[in-house]
C-alpha positions, 0 to 999 in steps of 0.5 A: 500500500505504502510503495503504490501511494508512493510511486502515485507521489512520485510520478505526481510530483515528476509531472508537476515539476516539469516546467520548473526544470524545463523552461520551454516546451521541448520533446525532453520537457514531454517526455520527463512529464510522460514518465512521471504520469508513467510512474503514477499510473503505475502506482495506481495499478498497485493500489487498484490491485490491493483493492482487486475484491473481484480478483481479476486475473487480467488486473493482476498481469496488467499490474505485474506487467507495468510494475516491470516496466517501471523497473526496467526505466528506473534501472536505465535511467539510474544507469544511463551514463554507462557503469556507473553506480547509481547517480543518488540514493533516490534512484536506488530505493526506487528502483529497490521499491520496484523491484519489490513490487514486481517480484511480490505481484509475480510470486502472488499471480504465480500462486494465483495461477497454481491455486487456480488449476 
């Protein structure tokens, strides 16, 4: 619950500090905005999942699946200069955060799915 609303705030706050760190409208300026409501989205799959009484399989694949996805840009980003070890300790527990999630919704659907058969 805490890392969903959190990943809600930190996309919220990337999206809402764009034209602080853009002065103009450029594709850099769209993209980094884009992102933010990325990790937004992505944390209210999260809590949209916790909040899953009907249990919906395809919900949870959606959530995995983005969970994923976020993790995979959080590492790029974090790593976008080469070998370099992570620019700040806030690159690090996001991308800790997110891989959390994405193993305990994987190991949850995996369950799921055995239970299920």
């Amino acid at each position: 619950l805490v890392i969903g609303w959190a990943l809600v705030a930190v996309g919220v706050l990337q999206a809402l500090v764009t034209p602080l760190r853009f002065r103009e409208l450029s594709e850099s300026a769209l993209w980094f905005c884009a992102s933010g409501f990325l990790v937004a989205f992505t944390g209210a799959f999260n809590l949209l999942n916790l909040a899953n009484t009907v249990r919906q399989p395809s919900l949870r694949r959606v959530c995995t699946l983005a969970n994923g996805v976020v993790t995979v840009f959080f590492v790029a980003i974090a790593t976008h200069r080469g070998a370099e070890p992570l620019h700040d300790p806030v690159s690090a527990v996001m991308i800790g955060a997110s891989v959390l999630v994405t193993a305990l919704g994987a190991l949850r659907e995996r369950r799921t799915f055995s239970n299920a058969s």
